[in-house]
Each structure stands twice: as structure tokens, then as C-alpha cells.
MOPAC internal coordinates of N, CA, C and O (Angstrom, degrees):
PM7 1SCF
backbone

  N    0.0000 0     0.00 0     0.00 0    0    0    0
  C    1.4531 1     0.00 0     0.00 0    1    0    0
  C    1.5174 1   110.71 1     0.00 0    2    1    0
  O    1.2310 1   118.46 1   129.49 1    3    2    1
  N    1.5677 1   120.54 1   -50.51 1    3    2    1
  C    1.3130 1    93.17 1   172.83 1    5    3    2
  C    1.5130 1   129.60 1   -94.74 1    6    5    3
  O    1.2310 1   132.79 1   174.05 1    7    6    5
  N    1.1465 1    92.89 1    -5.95 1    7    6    5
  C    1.8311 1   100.20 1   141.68 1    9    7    6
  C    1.9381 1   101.84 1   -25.04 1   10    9    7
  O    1.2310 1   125.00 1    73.20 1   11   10    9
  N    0.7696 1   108.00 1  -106.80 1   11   10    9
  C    1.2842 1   136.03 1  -171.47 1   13   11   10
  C    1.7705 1   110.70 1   -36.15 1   14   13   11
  O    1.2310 1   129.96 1   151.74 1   15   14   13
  N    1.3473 1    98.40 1   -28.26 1   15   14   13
  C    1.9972 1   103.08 1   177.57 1   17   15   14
  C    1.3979 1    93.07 1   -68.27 1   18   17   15
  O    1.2310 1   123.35 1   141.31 1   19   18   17
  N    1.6520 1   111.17 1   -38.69 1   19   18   17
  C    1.6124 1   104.20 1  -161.35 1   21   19   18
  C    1.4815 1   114.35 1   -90.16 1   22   21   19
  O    1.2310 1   114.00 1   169.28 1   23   22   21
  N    1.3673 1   128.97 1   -10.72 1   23   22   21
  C    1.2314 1   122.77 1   160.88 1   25   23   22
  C    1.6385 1    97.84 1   -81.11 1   26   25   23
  O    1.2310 1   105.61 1   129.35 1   27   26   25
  N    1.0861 1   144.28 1   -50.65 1   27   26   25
  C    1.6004 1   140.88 1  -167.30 1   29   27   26
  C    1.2781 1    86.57 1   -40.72 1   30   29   27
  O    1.2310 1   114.51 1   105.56 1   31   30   29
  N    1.3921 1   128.02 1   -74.44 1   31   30   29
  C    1.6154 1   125.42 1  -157.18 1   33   31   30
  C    1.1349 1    96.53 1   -64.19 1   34   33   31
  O    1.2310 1   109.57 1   116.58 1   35   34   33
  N    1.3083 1   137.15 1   -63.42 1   35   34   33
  C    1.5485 1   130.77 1  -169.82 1   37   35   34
  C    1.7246 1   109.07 1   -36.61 1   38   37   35
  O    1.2310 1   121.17 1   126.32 1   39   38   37
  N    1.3663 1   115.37 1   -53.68 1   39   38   37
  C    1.4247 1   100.97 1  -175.06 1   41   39   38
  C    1.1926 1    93.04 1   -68.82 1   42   41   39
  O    1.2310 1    97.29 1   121.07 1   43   42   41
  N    1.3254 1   157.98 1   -58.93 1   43   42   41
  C    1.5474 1   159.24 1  -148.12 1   45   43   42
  C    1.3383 1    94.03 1   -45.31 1   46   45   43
  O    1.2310 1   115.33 1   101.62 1   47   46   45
  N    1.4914 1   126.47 1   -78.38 1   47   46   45
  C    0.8601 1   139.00 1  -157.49 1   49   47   46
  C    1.8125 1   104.59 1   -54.25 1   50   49   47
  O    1.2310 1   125.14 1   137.49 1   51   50   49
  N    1.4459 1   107.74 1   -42.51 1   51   50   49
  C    1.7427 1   106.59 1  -161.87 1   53   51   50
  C    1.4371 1    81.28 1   -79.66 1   54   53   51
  O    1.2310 1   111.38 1   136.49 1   55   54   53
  N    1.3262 1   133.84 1   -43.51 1   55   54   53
  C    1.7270 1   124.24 1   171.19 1   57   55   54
  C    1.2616 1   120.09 1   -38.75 1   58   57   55
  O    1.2310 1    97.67 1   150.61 1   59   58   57
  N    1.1866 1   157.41 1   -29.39 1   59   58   57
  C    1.5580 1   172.21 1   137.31 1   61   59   58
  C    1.2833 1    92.98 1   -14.92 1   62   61   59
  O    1.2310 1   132.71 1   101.57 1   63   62   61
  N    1.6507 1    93.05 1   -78.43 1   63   62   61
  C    1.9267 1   103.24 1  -167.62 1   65   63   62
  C    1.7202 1    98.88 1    89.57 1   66   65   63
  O    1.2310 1   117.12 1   150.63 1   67   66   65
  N    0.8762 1   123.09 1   -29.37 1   67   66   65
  C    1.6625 1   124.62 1  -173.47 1   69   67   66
  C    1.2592 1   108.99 1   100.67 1   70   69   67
  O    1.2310 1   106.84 1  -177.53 1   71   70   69
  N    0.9216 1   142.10 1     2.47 1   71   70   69
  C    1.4239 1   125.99 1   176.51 1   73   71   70
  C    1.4696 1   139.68 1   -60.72 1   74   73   71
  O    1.2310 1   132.56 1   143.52 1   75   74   73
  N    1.3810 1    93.34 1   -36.48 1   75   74   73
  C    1.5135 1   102.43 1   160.74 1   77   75   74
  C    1.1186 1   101.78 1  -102.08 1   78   77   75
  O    1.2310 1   116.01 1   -34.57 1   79   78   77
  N    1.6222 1   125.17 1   145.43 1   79   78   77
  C    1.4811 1   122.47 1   142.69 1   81   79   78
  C    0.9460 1   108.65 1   -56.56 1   82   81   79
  O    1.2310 1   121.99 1   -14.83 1   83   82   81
  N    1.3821 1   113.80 1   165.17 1   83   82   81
  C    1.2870 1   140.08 1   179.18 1   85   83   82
  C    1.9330 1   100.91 1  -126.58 1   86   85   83
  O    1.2310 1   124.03 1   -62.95 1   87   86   85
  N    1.4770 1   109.87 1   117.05 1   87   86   85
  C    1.4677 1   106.08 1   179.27 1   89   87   86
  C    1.6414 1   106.41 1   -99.49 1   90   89   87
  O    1.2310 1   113.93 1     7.46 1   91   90   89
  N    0.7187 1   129.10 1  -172.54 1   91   90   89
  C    1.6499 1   160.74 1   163.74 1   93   91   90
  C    1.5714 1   135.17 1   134.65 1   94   93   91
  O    1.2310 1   119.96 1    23.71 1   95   94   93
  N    1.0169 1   117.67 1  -156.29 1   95   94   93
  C    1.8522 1   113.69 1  -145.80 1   97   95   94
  C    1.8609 1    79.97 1   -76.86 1   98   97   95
  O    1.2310 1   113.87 1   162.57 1   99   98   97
  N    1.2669 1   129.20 1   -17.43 1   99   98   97
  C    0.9259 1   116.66 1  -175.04 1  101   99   98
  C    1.2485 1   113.03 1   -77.70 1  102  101   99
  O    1.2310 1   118.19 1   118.00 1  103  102  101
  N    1.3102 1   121.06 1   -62.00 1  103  102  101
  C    1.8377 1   122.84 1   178.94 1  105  103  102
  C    1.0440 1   128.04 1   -22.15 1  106  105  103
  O    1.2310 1   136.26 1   131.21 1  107  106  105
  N    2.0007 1    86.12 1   -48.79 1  107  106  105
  C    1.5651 1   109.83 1  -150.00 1  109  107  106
  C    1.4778 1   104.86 1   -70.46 1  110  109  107
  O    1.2310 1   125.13 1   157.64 1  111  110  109
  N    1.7210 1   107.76 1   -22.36 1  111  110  109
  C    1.9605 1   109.21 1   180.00 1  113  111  110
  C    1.3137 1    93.07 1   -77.05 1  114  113  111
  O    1.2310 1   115.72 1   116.63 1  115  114  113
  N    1.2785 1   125.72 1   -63.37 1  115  114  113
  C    1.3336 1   126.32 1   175.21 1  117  115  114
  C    1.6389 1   125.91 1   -11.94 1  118  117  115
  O    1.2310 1   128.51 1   130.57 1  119  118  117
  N    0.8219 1   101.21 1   -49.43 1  119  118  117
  C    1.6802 1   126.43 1  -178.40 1  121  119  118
  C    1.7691 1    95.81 1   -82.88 1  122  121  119
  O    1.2310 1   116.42 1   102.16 1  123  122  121
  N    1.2231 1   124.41 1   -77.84 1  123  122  121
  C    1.1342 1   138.44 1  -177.51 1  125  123  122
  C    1.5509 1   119.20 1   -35.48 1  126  125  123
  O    1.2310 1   118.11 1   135.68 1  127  126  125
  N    1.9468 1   121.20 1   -44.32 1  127  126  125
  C    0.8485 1   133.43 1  -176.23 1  129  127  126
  C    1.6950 1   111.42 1   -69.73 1  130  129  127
  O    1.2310 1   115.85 1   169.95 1  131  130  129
  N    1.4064 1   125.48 1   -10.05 1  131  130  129
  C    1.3860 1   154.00 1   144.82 1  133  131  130
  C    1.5522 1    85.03 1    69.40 1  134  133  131
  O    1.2310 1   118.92 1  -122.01 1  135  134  133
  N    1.2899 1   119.67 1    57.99 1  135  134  133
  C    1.5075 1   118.23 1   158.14 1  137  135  134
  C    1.5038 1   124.96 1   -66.19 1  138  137  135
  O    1.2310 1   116.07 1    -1.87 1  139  138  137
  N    1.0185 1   125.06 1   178.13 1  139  138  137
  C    1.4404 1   115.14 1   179.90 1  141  139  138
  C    1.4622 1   117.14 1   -89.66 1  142  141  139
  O    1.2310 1   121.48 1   156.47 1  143  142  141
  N    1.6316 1   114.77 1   -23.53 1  143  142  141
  C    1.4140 1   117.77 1   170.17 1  145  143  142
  C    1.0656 1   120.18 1   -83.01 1  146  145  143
  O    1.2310 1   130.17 1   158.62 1  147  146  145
  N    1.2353 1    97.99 1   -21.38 1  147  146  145
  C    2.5217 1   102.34 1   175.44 1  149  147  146
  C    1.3640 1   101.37 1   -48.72 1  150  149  147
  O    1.2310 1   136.35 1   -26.70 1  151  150  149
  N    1.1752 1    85.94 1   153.30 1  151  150  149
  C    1.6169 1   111.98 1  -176.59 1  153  151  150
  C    2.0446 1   114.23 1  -171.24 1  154  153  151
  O    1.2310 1   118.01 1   -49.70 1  155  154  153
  N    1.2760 1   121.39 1   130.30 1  155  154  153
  C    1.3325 1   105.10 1   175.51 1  157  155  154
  C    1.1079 1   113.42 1   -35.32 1  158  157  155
  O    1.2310 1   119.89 1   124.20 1  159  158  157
  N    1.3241 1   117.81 1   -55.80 1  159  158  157
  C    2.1662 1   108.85 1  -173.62 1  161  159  158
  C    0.9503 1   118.41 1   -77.43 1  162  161  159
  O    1.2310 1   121.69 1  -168.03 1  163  162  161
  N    1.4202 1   114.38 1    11.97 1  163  162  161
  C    1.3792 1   104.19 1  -178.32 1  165  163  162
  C    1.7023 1    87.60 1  -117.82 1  166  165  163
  O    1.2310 1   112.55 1   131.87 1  167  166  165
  N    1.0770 1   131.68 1   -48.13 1  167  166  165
  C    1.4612 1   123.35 1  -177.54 1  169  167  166
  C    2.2918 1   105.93 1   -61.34 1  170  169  167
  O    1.2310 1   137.88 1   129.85 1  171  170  169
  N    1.3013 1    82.95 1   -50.15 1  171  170  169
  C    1.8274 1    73.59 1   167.30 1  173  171  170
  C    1.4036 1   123.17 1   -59.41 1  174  173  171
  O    1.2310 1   115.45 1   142.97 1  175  174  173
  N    1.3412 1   126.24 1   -37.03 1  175  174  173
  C    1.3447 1   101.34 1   166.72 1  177  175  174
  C    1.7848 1   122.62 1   -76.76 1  178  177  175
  O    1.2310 1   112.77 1   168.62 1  179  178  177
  N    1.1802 1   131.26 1   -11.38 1  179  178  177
  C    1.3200 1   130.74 1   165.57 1  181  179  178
  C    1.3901 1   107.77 1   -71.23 1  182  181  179
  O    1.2310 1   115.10 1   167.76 1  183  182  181
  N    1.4213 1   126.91 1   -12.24 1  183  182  181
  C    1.0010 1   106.80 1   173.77 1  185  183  182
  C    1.5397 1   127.58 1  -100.70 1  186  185  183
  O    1.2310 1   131.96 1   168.13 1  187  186  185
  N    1.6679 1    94.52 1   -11.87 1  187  186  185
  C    1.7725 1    99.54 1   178.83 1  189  187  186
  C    1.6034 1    96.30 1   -89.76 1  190  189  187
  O    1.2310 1   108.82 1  -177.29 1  191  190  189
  N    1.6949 1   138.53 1     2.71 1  191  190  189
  C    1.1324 1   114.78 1   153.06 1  193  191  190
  C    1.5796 1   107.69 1   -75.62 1  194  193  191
  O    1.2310 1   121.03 1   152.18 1  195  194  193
  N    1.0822 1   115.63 1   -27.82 1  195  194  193
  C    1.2888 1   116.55 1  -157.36 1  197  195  194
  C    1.9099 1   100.68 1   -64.28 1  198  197  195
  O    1.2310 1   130.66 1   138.25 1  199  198  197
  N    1.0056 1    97.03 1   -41.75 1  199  198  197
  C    1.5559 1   110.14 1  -176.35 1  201  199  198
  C    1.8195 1   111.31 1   -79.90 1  202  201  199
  O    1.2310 1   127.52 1   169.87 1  203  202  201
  N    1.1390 1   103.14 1   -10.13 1  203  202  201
  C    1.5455 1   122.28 1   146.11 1  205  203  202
  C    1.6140 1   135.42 1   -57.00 1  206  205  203
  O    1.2310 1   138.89 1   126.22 1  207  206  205
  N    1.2506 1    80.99 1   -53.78 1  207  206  205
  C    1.7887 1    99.74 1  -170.64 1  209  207  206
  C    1.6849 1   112.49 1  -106.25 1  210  209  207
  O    1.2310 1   124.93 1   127.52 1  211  210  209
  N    1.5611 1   108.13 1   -52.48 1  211  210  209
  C    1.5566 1   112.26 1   165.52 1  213  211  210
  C    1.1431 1   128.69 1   -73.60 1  214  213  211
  O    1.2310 1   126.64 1   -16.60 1  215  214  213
  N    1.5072 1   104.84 1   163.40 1  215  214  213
  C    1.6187 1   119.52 1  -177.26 1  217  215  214
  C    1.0878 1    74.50 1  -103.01 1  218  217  215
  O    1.2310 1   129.79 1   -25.87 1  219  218  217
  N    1.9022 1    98.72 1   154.13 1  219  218  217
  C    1.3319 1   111.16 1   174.73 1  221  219  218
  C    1.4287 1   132.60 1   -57.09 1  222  221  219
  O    1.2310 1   127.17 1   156.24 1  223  222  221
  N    1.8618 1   103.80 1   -23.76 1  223  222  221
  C    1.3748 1   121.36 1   169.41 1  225  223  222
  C    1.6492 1    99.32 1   -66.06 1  226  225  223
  O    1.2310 1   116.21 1   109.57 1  227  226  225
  N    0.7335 1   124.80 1   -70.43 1  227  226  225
  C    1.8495 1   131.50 1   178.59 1  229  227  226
  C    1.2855 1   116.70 1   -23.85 1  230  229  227
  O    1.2310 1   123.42 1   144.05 1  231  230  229
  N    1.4725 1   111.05 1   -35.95 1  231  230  229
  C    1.5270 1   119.13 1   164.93 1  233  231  230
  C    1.1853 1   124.31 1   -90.36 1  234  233  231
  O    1.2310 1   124.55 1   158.63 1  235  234  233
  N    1.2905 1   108.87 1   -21.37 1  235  234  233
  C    1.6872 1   109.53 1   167.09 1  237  235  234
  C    1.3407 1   127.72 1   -83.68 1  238  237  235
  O    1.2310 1   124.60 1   169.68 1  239  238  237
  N    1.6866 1   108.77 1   -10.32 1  239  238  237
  C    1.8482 1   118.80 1   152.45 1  241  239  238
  C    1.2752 1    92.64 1   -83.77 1  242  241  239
  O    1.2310 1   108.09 1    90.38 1  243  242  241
  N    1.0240 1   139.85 1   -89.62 1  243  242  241
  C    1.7292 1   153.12 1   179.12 1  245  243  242
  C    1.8761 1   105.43 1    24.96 1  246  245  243
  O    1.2310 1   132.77 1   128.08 1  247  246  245
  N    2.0206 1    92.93 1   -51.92 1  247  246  245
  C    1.3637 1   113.17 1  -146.87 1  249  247  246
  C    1.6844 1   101.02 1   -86.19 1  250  249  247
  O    1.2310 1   116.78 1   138.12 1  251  250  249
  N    0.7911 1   123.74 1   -41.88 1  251  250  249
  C    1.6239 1   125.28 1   141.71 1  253  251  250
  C    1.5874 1   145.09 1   -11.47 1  254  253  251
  O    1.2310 1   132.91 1   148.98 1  255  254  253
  N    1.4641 1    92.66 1   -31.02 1  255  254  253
  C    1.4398 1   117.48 1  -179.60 1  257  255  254
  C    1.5313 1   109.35 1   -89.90 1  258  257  255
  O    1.2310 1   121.78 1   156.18 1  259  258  257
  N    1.3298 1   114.20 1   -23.82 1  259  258  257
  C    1.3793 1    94.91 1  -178.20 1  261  259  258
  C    1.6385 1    92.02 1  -111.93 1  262  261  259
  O    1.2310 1   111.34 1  -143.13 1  263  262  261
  N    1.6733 1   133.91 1    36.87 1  263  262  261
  C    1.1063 1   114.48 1   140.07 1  265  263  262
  C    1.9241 1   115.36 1  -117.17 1  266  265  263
  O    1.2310 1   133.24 1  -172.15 1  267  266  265
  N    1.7411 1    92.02 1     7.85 1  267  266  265
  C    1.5740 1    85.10 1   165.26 1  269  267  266
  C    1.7240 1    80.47 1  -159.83 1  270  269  267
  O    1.2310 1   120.78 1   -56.92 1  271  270  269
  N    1.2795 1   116.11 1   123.08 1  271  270  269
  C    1.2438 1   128.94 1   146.89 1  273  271  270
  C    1.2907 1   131.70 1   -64.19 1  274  273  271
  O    1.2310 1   126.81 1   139.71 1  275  274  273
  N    1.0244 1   104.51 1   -40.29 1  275  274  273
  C    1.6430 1   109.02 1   174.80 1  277  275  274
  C    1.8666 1   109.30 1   -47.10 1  278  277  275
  O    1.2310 1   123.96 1   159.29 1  279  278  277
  N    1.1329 1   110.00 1   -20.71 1  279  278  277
  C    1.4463 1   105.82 1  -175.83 1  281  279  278
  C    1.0405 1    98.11 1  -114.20 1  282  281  279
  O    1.2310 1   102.51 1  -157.39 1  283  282  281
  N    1.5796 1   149.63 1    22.61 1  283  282  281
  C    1.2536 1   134.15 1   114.51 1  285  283  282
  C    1.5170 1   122.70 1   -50.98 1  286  285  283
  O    1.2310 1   118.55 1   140.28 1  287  286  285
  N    1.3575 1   120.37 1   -39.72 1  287  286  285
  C    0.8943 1   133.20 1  -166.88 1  289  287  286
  C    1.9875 1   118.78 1   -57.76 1  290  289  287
  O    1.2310 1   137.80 1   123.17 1  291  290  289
  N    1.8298 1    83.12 1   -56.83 1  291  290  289
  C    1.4466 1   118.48 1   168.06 1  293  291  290
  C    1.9043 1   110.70 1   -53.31 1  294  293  291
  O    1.2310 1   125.12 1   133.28 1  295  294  293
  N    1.2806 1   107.77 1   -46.72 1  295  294  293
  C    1.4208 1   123.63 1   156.14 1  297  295  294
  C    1.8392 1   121.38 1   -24.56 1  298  297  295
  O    1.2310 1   129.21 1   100.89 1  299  298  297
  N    1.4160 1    99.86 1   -79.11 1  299  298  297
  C    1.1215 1   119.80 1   169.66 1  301  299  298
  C    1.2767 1   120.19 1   -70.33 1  302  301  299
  O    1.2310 1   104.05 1  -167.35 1  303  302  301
  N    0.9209 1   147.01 1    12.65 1  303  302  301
  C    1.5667 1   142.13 1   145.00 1  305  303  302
  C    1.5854 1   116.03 1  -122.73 1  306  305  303
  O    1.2310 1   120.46 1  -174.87 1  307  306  305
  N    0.9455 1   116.73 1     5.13 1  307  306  305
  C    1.6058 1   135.58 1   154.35 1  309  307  306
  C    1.4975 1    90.54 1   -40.28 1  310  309  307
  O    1.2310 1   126.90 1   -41.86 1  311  310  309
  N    1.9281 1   104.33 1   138.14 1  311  310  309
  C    1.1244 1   118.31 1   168.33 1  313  311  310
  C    1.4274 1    96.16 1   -95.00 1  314  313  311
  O    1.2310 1   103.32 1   157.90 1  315  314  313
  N    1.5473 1   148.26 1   -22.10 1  315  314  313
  C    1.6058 1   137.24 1  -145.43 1  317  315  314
  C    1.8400 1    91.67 1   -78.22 1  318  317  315
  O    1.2310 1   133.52 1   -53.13 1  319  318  317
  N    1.2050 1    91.47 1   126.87 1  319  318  317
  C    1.6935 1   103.35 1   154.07 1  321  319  318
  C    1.9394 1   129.31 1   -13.60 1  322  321  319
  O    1.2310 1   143.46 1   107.35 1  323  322  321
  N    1.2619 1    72.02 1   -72.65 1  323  322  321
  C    1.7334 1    98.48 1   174.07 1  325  323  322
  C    1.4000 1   111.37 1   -32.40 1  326  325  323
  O    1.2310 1   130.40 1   113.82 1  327  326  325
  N    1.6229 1    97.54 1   -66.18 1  327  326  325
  C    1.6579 1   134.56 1  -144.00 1  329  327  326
  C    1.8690 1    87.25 1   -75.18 1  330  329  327
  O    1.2310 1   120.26 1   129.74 1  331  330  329
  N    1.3280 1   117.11 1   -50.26 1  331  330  329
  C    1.4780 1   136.51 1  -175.76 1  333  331  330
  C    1.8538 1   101.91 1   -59.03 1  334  333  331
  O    1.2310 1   121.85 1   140.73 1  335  334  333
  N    1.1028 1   114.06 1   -39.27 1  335  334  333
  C    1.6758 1   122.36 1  -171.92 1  337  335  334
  C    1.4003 1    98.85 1   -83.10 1  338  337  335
  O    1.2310 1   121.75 1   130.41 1  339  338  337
  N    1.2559 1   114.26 1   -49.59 1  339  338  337
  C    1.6641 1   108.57 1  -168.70 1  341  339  338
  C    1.6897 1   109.12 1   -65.19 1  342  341  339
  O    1.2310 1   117.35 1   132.16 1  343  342  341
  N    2.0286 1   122.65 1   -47.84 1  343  342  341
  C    1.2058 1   120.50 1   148.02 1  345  343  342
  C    1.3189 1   125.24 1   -12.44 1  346  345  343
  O    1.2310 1   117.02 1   117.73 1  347  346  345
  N    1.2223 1   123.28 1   -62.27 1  347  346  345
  C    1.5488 1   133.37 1  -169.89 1  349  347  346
  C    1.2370 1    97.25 1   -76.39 1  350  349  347
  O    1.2310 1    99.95 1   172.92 1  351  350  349
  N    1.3073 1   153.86 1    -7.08 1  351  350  349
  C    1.5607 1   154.68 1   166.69 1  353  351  350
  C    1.3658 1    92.83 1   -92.80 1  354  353  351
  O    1.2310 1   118.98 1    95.38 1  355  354  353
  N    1.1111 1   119.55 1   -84.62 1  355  354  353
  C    1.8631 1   133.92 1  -172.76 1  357  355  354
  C    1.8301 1    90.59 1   -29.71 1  358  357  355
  O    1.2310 1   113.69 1   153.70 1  359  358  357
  N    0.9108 1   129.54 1   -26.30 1  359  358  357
  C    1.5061 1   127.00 1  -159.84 1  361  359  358
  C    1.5697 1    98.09 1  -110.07 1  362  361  359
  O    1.2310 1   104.81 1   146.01 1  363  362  361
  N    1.1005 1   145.68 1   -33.99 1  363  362  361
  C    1.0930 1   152.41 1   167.93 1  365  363  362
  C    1.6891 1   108.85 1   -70.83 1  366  365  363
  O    1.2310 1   124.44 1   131.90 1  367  366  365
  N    1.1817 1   109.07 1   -48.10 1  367  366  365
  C    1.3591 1    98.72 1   166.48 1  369  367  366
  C    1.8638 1   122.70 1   -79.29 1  370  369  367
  O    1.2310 1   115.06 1   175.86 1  371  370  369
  N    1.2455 1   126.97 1    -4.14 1  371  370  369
  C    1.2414 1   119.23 1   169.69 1  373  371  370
  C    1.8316 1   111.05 1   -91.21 1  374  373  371
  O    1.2310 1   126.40 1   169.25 1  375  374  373
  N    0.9634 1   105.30 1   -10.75 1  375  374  373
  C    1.6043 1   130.58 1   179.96 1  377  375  374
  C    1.5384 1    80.47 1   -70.72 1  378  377  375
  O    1.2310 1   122.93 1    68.27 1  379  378  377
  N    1.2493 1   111.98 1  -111.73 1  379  378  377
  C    1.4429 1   128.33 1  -175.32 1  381  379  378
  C    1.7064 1   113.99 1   -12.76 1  382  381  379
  O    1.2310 1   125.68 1   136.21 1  383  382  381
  N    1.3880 1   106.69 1   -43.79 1  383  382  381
  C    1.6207 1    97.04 1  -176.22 1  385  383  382
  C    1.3884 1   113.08 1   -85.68 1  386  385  383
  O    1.2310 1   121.44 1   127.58 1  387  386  385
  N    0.9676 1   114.84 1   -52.42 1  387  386  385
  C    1.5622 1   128.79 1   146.24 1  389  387  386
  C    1.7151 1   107.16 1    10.17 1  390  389  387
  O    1.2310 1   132.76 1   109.67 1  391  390  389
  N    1.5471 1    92.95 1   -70.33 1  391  390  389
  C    1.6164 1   121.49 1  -157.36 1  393  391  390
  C    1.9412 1   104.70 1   -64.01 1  394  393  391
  O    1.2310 1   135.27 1   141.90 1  395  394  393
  N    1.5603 1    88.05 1   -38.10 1  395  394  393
  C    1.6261 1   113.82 1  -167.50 1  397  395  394
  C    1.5555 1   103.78 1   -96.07 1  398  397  395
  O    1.2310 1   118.46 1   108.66 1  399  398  397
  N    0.8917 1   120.55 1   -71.34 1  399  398  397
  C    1.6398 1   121.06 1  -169.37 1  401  399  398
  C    1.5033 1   115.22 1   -74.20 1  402  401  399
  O    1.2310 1   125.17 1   -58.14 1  403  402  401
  N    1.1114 1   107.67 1   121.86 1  403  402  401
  C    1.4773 1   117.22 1  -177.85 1  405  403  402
  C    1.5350 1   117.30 1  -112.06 1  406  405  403
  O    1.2310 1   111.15 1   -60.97 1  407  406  405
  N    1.4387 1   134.27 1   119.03 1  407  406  405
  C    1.4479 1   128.82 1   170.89 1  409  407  406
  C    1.5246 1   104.47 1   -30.14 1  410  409  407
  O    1.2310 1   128.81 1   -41.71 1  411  410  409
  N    1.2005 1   100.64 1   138.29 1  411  410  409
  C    1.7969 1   105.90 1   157.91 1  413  411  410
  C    1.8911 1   107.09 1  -101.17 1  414  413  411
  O    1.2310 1   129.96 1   -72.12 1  415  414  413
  N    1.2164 1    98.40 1   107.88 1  415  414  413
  C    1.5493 1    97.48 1   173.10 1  417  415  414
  C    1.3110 1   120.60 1   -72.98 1  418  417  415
  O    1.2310 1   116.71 1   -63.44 1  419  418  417
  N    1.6783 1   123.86 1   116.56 1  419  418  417
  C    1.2060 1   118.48 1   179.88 1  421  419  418
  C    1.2938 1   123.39 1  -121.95 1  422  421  419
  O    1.2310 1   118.31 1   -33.56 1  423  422  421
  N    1.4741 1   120.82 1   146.44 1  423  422  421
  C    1.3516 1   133.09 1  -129.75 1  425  423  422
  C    1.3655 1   139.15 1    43.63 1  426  425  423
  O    1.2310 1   120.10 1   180.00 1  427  426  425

């Protein structure tokens, strides 16, 4: 089965092609978190996995993390059920984009 989530998104994603961005709560930290590798095409495609793999709730904890990491952190060693299930998604989806989205180095 997730065999198959990760080719679905993989073609999804190479289906795009980039032409349109793709926005949401995800990009928009992406962009916002003003890293040195962000980039629209690079935050739009993390976000059409994201919209792949996450529930929209999943991205709306998700989106949090890149304005405090430390509670990713806190996340992942969380004993609560919940907190432990959503990890194993949040982690499956950084896998996947990871795999797919590549910095564009410019200049």
C-alpha cells in the first residue's frame, strides 16, 4: 500500500510539471520560514506531496514545525498515541518529499 501512495504522488507530482504553483498553509511556512533552500518550486512541490499524504489537520500541526522545531522534536518522542500516529505520517511525508523535491541551486 504505500508502495503505491508513493508512486501515486510521484506521478502527481511529475504530472504538475511545475507550472503552476501550488500554495497552501504548507508552502506558505516554507517560504515564510526564509531558509536558504526555499524557493516557490521548491516549497510548491512539498506542498502537493503534502496534500498527497496529509490531512488537512496534519498540515495544520505539520505547519508549526517550521516556526518552532523544538516541538517537532517534543512531537517525536511524545509518548500520547495520537502524537506517536501523526509522527509516523509527518515522517512518511518528509520521506516522500525529501525523495521528490529537490533544491534548485541558483547561480
Amino acid at each position: 500500500m504505500r508502495y503505491f501512495l508513493m508512486v501515486g504522488a510521484v506521478a502527481m507530482v511529475a504530472a504538475c510539471g511545475g507550472d503552476a504553483p501550488v500554495t497552501g498553509d504548507i508552502s506558505e511556512a516554507c517560504i515564510a520560514a526564509d531558509r536558504r533552500a526555499a524557493s516557490p518550486a521548491l516549497c510548491s512541490c512539498v506542498q502537493q506531496v503534502a496534500n498527497q499524504t496529509l490531512s488537512s489537520r496534519d498540515q495544520t500541526r505539520a505547519v508549526i514545525f517550521f516556526e518552532n522545531p523544538q516541538l517537532a522534536q517534543d512531537t517525536r518522542q511524545s509518548d500520547n498515541p495520537s502524537s506517536e500516529a501523526f509522527w509516523d505520517r509527518y515522517k512518511a511525508f518528509t520521506e516522500l518529499a525529501t525523495q521528490i523535491c529537490q533544491p534548485v541551486e541558483i547561480g
